[in-house]
N, CA, C and O atoms as a GROMACS GRO file, in nm:
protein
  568
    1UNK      N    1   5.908  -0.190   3.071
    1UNK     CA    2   5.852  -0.287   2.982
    1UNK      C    3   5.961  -0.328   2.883
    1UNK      O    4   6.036  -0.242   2.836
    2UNK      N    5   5.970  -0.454   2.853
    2UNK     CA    6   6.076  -0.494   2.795
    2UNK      C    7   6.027  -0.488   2.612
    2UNK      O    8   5.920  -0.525   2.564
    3UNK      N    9   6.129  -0.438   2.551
    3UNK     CA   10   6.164  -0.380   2.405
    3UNK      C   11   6.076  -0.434   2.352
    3UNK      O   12   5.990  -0.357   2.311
    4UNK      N   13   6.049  -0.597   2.325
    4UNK     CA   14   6.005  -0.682   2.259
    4UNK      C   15   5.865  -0.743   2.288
    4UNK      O   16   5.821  -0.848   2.241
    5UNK      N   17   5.814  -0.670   2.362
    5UNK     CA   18   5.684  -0.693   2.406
    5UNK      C   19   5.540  -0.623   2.333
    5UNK      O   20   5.581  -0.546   2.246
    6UNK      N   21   5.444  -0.623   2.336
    6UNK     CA   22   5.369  -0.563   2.263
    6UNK      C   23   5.266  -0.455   2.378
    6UNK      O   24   5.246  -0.493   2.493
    7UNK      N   25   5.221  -0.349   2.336
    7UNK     CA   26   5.156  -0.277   2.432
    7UNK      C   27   5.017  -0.317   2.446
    7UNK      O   28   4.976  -0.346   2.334
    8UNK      N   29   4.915  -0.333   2.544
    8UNK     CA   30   4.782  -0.408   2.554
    8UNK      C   31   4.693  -0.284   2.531
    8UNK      O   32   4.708  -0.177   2.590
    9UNK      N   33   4.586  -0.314   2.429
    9UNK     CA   34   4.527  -0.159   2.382
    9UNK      C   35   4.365  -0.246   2.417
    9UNK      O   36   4.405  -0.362   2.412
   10UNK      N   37   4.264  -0.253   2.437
   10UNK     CA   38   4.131  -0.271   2.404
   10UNK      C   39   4.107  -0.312   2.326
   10UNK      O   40   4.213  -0.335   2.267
   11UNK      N   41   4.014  -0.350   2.261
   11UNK     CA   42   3.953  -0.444   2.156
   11UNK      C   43   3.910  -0.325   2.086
   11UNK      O   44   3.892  -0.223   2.152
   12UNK      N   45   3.893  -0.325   1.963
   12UNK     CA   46   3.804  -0.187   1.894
   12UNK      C   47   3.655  -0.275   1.869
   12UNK      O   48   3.618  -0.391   1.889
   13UNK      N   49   3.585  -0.132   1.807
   13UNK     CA   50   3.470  -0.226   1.722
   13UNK      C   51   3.477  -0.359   1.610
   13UNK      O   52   3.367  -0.407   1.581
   14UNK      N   53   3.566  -0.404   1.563
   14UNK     CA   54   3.535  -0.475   1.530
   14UNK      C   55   3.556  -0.594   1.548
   14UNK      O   56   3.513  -0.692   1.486
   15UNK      N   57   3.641  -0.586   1.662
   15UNK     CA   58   3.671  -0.709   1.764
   15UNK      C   59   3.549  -0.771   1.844
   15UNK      O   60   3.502  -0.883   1.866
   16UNK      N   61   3.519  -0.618   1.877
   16UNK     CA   62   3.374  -0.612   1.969
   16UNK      C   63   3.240  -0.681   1.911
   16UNK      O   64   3.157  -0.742   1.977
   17UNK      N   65   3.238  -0.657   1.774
   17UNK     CA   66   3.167  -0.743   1.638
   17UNK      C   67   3.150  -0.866   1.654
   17UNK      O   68   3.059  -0.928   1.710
   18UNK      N   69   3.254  -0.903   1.596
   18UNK     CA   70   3.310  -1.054   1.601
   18UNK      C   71   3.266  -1.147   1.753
   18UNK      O   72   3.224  -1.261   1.769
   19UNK      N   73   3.293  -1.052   1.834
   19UNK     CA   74   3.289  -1.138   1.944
   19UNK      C   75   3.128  -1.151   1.968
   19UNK      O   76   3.083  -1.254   2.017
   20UNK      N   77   3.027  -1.020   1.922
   20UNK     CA   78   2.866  -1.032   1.948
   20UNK      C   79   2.874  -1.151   1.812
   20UNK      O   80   2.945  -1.249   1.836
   21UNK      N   81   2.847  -1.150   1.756
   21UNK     CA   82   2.860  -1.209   1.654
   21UNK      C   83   2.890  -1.325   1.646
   21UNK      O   84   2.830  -1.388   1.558
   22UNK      N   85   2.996  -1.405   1.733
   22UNK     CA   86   3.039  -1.559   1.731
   22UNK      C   87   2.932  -1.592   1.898
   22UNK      O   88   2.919  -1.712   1.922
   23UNK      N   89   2.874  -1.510   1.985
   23UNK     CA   90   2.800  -1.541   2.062
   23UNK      C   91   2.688  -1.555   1.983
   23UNK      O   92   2.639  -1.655   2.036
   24UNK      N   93   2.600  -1.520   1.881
   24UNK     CA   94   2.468  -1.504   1.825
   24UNK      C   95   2.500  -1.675   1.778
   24UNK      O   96   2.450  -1.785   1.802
   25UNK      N   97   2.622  -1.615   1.691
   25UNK     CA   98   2.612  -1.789   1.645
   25UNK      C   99   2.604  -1.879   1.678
   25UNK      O  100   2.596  -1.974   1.601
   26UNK      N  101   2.602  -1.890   1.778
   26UNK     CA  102   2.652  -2.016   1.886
   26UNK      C  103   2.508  -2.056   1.955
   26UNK      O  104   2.479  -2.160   2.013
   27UNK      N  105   2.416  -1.926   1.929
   27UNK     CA  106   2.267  -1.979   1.997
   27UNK      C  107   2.184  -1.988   1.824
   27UNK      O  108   2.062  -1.984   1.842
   28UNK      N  109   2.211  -1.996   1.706
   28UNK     CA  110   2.188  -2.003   1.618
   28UNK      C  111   2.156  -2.159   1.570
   28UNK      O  112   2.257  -2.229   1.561
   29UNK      N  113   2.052  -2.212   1.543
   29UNK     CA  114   2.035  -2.360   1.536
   29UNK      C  115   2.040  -2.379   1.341
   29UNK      O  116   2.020  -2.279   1.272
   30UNK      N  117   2.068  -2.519   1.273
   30UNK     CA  118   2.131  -2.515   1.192
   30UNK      C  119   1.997  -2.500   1.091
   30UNK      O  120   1.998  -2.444   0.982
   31UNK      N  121   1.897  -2.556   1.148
   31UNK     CA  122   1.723  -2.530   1.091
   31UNK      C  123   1.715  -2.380   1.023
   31UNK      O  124   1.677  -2.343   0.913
   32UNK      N  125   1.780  -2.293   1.169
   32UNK     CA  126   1.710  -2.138   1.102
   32UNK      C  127   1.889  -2.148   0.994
   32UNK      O  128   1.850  -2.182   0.883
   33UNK      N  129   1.991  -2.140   0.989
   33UNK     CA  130   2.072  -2.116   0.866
   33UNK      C  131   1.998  -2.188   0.748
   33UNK      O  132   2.013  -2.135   0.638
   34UNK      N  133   1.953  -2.255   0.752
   34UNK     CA  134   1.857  -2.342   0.658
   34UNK      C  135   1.831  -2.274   0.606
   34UNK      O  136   1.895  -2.246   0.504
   35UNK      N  137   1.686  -2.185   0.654
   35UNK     CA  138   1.569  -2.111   0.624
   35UNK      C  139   1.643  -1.979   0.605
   35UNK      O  140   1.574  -1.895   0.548
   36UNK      N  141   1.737  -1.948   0.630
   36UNK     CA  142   1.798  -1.812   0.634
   36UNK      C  143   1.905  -1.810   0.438
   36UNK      O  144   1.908  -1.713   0.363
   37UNK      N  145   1.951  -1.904   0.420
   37UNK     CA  146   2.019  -1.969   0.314
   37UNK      C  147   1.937  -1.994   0.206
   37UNK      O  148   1.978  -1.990   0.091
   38UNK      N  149   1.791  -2.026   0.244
   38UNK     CA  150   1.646  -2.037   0.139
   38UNK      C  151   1.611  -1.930   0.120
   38UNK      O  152   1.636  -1.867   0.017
   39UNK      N  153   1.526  -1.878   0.243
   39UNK     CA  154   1.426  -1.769   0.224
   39UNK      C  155   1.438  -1.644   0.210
   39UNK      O  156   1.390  -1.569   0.125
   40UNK      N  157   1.528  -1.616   0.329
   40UNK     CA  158   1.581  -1.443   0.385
   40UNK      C  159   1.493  -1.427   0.494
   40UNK      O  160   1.528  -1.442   0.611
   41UNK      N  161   1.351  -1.388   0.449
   41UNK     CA  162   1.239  -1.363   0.541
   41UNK      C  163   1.114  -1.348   0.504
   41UNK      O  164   1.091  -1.354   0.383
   42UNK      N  165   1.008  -1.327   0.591
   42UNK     CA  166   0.882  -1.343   0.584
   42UNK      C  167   0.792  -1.231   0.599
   42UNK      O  168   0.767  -1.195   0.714
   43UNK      N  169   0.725  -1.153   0.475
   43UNK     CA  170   0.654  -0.995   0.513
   43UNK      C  171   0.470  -1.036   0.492
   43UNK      O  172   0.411  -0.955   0.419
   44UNK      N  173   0.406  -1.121   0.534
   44UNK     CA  174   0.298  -1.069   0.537
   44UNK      C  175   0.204  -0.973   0.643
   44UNK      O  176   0.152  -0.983   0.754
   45UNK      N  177   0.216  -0.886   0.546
   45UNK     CA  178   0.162  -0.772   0.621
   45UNK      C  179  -0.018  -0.744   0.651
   45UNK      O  180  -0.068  -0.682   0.745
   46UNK      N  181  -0.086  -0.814   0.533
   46UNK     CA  182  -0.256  -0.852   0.546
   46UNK      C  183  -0.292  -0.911   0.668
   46UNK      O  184  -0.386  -0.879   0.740
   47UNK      N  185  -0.197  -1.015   0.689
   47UNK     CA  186  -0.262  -1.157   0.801
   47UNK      C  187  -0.253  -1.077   0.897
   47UNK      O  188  -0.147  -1.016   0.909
   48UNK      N  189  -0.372  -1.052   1.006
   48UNK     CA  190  -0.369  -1.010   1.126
   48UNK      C  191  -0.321  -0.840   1.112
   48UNK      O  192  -0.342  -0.752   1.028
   49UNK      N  193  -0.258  -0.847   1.217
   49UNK     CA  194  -0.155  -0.755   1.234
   49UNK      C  195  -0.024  -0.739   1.128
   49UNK      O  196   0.052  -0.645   1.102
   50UNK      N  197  -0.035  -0.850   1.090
   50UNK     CA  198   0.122  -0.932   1.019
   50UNK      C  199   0.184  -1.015   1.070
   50UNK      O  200   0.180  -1.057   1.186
   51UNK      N  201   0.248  -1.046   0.977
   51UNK     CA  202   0.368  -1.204   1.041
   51UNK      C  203   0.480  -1.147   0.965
   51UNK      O  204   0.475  -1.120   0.844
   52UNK      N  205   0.577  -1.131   1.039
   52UNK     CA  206   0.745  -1.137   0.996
   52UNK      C  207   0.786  -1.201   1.058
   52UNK      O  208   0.758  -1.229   1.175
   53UNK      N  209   0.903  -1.256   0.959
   53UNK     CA  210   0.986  -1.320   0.999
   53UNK      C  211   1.120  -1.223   0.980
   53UNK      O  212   1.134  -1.210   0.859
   54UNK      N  213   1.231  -1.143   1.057
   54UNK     CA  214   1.277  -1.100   0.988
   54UNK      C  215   1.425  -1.153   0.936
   54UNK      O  216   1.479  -1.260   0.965
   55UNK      N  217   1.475  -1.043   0.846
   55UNK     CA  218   1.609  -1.104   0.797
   55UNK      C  219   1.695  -1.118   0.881
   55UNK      O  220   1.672  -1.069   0.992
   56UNK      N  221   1.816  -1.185   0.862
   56UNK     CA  222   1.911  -1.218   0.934
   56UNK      C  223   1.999  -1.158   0.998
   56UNK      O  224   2.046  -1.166   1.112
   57UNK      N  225   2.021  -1.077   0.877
   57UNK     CA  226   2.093  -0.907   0.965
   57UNK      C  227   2.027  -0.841   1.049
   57UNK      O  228   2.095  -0.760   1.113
   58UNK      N  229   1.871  -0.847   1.085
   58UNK     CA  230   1.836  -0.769   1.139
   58UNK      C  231   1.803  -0.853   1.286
   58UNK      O  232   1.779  -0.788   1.387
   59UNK      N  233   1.804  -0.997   1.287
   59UNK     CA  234   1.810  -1.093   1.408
   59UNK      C  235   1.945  -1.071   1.448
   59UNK      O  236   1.965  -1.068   1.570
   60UNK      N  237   2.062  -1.052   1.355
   60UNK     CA  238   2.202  -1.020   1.442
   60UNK      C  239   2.179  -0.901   1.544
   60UNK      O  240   2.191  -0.899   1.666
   61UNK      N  241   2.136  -0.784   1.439
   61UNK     CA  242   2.156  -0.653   1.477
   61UNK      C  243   2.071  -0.622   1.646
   61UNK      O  244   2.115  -0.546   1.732
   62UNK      N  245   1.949  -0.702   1.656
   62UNK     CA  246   1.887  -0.721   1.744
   62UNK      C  247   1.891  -0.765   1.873
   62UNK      O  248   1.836  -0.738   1.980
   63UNK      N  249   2.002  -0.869   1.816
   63UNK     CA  250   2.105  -0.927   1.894
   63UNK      C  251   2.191  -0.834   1.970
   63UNK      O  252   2.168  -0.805   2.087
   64UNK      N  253   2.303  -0.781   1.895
   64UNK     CA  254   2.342  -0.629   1.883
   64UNK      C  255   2.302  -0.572   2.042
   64UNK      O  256   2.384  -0.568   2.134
   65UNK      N  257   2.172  -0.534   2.053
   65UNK     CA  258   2.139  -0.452   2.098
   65UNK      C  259   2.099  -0.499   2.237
   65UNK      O  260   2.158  -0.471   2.342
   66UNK      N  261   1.989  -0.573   2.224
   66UNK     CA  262   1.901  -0.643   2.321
   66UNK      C  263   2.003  -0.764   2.389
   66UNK      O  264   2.007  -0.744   2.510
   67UNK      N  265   2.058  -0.841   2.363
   67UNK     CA  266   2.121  -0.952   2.372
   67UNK      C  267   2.042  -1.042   2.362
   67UNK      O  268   1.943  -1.017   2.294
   68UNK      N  269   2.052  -1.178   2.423
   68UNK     CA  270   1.928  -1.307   2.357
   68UNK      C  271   1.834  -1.259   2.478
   68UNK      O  272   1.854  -1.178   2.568
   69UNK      N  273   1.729  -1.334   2.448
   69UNK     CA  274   1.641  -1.324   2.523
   69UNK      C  275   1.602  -1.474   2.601
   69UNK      O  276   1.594  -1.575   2.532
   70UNK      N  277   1.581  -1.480   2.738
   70UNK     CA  278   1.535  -1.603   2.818
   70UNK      C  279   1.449  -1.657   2.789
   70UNK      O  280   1.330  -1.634   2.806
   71UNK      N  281   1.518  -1.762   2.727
   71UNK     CA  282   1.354  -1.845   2.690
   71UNK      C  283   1.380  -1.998   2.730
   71UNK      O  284   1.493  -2.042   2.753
   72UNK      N  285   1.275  -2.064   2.734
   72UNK     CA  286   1.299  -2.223   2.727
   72UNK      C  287   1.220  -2.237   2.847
   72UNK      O  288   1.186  -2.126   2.888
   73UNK      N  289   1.169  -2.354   2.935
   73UNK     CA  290   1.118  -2.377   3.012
   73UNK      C  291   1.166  -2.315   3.140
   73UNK      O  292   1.086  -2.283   3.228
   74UNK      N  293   1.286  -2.298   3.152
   74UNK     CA  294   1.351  -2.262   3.302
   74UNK      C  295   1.423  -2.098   3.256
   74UNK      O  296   1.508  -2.029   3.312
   75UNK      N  297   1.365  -2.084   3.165
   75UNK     CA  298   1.396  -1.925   3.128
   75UNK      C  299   1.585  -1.918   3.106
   75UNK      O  300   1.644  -1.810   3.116
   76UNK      N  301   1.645  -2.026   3.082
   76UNK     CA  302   1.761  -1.990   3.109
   76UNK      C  303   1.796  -2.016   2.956
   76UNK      O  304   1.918  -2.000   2.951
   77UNK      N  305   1.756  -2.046   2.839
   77UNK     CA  306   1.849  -2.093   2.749
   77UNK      C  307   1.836  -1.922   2.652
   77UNK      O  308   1.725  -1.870   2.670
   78UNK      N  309   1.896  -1.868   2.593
   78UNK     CA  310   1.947  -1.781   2.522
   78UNK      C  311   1.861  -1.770   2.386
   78UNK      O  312   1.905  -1.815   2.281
   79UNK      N  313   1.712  -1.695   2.396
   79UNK     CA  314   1.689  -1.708   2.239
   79UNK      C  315   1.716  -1.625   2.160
   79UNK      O  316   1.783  -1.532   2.205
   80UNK      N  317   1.691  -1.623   2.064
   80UNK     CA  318   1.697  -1.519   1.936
   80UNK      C  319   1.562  -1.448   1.873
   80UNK      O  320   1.464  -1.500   1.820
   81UNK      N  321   1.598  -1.293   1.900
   81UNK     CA  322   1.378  -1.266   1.853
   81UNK      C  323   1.428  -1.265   1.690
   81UNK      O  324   1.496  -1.175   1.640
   82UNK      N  325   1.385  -1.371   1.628
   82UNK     CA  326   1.355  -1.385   1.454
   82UNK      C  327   1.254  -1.327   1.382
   82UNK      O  328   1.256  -1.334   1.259
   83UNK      N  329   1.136  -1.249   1.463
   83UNK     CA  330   1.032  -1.175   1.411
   83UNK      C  331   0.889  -1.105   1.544
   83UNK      O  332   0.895  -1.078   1.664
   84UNK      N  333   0.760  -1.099   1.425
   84UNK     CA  334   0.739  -1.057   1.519
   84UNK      C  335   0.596  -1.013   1.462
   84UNK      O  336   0.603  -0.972   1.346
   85UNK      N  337   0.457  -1.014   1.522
   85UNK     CA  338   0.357  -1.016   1.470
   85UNK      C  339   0.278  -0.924   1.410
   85UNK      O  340   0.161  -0.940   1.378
   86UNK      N  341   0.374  -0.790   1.390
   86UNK     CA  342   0.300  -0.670   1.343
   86UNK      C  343   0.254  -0.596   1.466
   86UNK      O  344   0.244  -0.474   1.455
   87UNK      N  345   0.215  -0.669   1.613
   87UNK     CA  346   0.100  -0.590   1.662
   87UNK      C  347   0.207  -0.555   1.821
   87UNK      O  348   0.159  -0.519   1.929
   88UNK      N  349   0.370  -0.580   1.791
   88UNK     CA  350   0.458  -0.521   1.926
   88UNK      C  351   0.505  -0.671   1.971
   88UNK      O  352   0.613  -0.686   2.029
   89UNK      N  353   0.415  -0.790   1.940
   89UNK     CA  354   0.479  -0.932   1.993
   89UNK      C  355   0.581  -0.964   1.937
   89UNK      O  356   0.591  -0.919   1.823
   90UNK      N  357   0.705  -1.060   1.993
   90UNK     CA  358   0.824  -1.083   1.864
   90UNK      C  359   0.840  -1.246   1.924
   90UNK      O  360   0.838  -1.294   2.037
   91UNK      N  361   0.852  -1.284   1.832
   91UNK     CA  362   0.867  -1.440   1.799
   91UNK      C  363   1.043  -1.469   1.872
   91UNK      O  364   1.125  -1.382   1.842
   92UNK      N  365   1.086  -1.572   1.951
   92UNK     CA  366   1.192  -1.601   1.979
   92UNK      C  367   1.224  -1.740   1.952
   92UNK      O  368   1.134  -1.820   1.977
   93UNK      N  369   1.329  -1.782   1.907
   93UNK     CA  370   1.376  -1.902   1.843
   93UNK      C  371   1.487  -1.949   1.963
   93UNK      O  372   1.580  -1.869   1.967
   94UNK      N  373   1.495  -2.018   2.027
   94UNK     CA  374   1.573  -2.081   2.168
   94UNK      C  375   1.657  -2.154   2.074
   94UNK      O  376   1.624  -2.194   1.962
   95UNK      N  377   1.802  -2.170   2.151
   95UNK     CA  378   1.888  -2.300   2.109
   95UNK      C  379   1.849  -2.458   2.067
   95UNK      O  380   1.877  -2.533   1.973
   96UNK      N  381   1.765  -2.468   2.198
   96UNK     CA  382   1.698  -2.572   2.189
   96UNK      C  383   1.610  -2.600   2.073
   96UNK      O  384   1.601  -2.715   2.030
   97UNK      N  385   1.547  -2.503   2.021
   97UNK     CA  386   1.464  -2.574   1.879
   97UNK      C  387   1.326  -2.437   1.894
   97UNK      O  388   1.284  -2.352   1.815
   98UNK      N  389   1.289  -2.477   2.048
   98UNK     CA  390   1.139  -2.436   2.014
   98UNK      C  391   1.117  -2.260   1.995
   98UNK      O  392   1.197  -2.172   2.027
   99UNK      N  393   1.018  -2.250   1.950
   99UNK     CA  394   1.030  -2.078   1.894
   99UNK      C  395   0.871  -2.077   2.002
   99UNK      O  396   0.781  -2.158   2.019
  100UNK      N  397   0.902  -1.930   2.060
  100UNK     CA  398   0.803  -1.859   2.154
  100UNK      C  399   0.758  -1.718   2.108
  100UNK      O  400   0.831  -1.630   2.064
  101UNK      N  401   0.660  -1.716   2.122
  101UNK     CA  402   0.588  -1.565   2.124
  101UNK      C  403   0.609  -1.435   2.245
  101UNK      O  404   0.564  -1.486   2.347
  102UNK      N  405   0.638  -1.349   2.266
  102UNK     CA  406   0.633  -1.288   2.426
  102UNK      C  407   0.491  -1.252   2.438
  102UNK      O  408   0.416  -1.275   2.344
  103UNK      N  409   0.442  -1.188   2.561
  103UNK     CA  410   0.325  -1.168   2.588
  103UNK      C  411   0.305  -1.029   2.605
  103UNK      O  412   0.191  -0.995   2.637
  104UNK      N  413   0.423  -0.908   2.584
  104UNK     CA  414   0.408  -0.794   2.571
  104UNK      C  415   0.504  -0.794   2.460
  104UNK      O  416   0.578  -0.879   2.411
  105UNK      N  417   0.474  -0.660   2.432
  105UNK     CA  418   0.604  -0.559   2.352
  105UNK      C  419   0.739  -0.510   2.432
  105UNK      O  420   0.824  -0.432   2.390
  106UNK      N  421   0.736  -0.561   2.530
  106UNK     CA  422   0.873  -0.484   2.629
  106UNK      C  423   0.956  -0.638   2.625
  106UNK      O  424   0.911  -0.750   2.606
  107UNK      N  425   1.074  -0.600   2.647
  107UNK     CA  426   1.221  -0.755   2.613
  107UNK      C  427   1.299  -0.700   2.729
  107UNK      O  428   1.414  -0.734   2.754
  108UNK      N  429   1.211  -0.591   2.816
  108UNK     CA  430   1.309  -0.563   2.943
  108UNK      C  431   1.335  -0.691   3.083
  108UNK      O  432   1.425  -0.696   3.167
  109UNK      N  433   1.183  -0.807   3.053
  109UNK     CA  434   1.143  -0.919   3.097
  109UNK      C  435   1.088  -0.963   3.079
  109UNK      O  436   1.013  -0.988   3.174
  110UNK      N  437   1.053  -1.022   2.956
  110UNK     CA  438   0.922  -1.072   2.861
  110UNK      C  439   0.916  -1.209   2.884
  110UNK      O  440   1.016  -1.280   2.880
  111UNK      N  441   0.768  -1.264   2.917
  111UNK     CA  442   0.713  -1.334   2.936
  111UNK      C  443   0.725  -1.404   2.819
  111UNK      O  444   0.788  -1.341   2.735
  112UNK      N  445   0.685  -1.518   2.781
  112UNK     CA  446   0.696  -1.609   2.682
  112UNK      C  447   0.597  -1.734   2.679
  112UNK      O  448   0.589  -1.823   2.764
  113UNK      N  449   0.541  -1.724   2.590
  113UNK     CA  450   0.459  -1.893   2.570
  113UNK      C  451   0.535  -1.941   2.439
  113UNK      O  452   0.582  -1.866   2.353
  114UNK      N  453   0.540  -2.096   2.440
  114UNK     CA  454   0.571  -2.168   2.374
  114UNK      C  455   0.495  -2.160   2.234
  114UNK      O  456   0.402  -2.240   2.239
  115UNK      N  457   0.498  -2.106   2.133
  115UNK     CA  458   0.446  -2.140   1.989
  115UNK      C  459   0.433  -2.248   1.924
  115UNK      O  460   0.331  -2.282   1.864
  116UNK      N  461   0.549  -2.316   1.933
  116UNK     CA  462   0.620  -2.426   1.836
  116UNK      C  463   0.721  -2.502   1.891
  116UNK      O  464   0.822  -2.457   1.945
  117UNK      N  465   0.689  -2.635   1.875
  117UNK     CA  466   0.811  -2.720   1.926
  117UNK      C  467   0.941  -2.694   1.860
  117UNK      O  468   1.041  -2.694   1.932
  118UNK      N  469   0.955  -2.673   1.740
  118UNK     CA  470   1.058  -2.636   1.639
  118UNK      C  471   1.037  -2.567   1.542
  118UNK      O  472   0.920  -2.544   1.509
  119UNK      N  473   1.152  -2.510   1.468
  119UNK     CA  474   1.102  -2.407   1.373
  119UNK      C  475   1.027  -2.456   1.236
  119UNK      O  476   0.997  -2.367   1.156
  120UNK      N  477   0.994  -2.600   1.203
  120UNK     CA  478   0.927  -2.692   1.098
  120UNK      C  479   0.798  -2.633   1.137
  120UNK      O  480   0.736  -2.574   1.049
  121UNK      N  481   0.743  -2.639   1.264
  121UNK     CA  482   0.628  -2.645   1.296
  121UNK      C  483   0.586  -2.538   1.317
  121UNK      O  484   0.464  -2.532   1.297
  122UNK      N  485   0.645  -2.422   1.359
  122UNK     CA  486   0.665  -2.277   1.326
  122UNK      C  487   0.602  -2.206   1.219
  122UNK      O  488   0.517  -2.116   1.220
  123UNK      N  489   0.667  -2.270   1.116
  123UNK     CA  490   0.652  -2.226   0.967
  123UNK      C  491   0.525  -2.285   0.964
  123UNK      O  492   0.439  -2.208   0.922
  124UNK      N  493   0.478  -2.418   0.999
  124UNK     CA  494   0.359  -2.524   0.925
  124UNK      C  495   0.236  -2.382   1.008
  124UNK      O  496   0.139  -2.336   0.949
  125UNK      N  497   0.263  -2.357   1.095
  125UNK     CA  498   0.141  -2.289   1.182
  125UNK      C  499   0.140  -2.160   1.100
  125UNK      O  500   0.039  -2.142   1.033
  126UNK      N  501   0.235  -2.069   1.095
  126UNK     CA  502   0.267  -1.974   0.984
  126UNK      C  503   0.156  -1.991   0.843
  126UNK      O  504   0.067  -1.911   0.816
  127UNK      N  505   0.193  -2.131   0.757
  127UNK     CA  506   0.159  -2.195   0.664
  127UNK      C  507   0.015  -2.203   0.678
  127UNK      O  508  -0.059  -2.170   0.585
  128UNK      N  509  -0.036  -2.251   0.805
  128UNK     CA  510  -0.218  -2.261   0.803
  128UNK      C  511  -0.291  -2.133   0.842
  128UNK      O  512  -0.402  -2.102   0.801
  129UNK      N  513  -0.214  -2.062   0.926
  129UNK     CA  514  -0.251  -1.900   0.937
  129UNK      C  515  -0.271  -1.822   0.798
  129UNK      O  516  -0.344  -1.723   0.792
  130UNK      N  517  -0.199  -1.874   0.684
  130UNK     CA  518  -0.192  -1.783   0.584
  130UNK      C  519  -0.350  -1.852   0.496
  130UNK      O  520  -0.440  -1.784   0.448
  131UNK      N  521  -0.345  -1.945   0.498
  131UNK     CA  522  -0.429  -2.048   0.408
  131UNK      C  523  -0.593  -2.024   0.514
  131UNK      O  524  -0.704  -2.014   0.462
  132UNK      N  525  -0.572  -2.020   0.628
  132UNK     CA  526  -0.676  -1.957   0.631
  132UNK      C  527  -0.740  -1.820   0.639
  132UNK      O  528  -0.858  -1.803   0.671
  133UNK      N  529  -0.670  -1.741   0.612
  133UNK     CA  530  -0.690  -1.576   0.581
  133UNK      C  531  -0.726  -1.574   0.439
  133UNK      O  532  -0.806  -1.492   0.392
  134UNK      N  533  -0.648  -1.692   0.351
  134UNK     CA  534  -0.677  -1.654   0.190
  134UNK      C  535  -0.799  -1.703   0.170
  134UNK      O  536  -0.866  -1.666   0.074
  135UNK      N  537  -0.852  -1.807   0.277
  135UNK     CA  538  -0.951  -1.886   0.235
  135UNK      C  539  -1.103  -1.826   0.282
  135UNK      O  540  -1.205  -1.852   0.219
  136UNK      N  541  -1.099  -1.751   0.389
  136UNK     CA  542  -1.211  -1.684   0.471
  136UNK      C  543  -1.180  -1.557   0.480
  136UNK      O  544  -1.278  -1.492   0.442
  137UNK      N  545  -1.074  -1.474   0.518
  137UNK     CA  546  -1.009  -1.339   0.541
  137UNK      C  547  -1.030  -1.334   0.688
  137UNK      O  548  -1.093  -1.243   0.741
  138UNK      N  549  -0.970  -1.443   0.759
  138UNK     CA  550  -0.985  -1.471   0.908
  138UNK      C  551  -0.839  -1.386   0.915
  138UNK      O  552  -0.750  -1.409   0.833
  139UNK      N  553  -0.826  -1.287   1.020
  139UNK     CA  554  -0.698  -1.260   1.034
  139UNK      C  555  -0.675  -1.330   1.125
  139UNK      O  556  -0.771  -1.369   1.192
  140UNK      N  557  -0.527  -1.374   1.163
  140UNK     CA  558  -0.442  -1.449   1.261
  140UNK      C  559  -0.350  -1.483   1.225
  140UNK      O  560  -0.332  -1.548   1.122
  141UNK      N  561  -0.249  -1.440   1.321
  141UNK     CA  562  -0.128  -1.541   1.324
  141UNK      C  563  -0.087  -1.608   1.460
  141UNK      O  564  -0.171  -1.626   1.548
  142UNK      N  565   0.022  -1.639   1.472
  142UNK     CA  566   0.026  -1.718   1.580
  142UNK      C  567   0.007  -1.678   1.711
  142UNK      O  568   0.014  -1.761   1.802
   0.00000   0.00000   0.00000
């Protein structure tokens, strides 16, 4: 090996970081930095089961672990689980916009229905779930 060359070592952790990390971002739509830059997150714990939304570190960290999850009509676009209903369901936010519910507690191949066309409408359904629990003590969320 010639003098002036450098030796090729692996990436460490925090290369390894960076790199989960600039993939999350990249399925990250500019709506949820929005709401992430406003809010942080969402704990009602009364409604239903509950509604979270959770924090951001903990949608990375999730990330982290699980990687995105298949969502979108053809199961192929990359979502992000952003929360999750108290009762094992977790909310997924797709590139594309629309945010889905799964139909179990397992992300080993989770099924998915559509919630919300976008995360505006997300929140608005969020928003009438809460208003009607305060108003009757109907539990539900999405």
């Amino acid at each position: 090996m010639p003098s002036n060359s450098t030796p090729r070592r692996p990436a460490g952790k925090s290369a390894s970081r960076c790199s989960r990390h600039s993939r999350a971002a990249s399925r990250i739509r500019s709506d949820l930095v929005t709401f992430y830059d406003s809010v942080g997150d969402v704990t009602w714990e009364e409604v239903g089961n509950g509604c979270f939304v959770a924090p951001a570190a903990d949608v990375l960290l999730r990330f982290q672990q699980y990687g995105a999850v298949d969502a979108g009509a053809d199961q192929r676009d990359g979502g992000l689980i952003v929360g999750s209903d108290g009762g094992g369901l977790s909310y997924v936010a797709s590139p594309g916009g629309a945010v889905y519910r799964t139909r179990t507690a397992s992300l080993d191949e989770p099924e998915l229905d559509q919630v919300a066309g976008d995360l505006r409408q997300f929140f608005e359904l969020l928003k009438q779930s809460l208003a009607r629990f305060v108003a009757n003590g109907e539990p539900g969320c999405l």
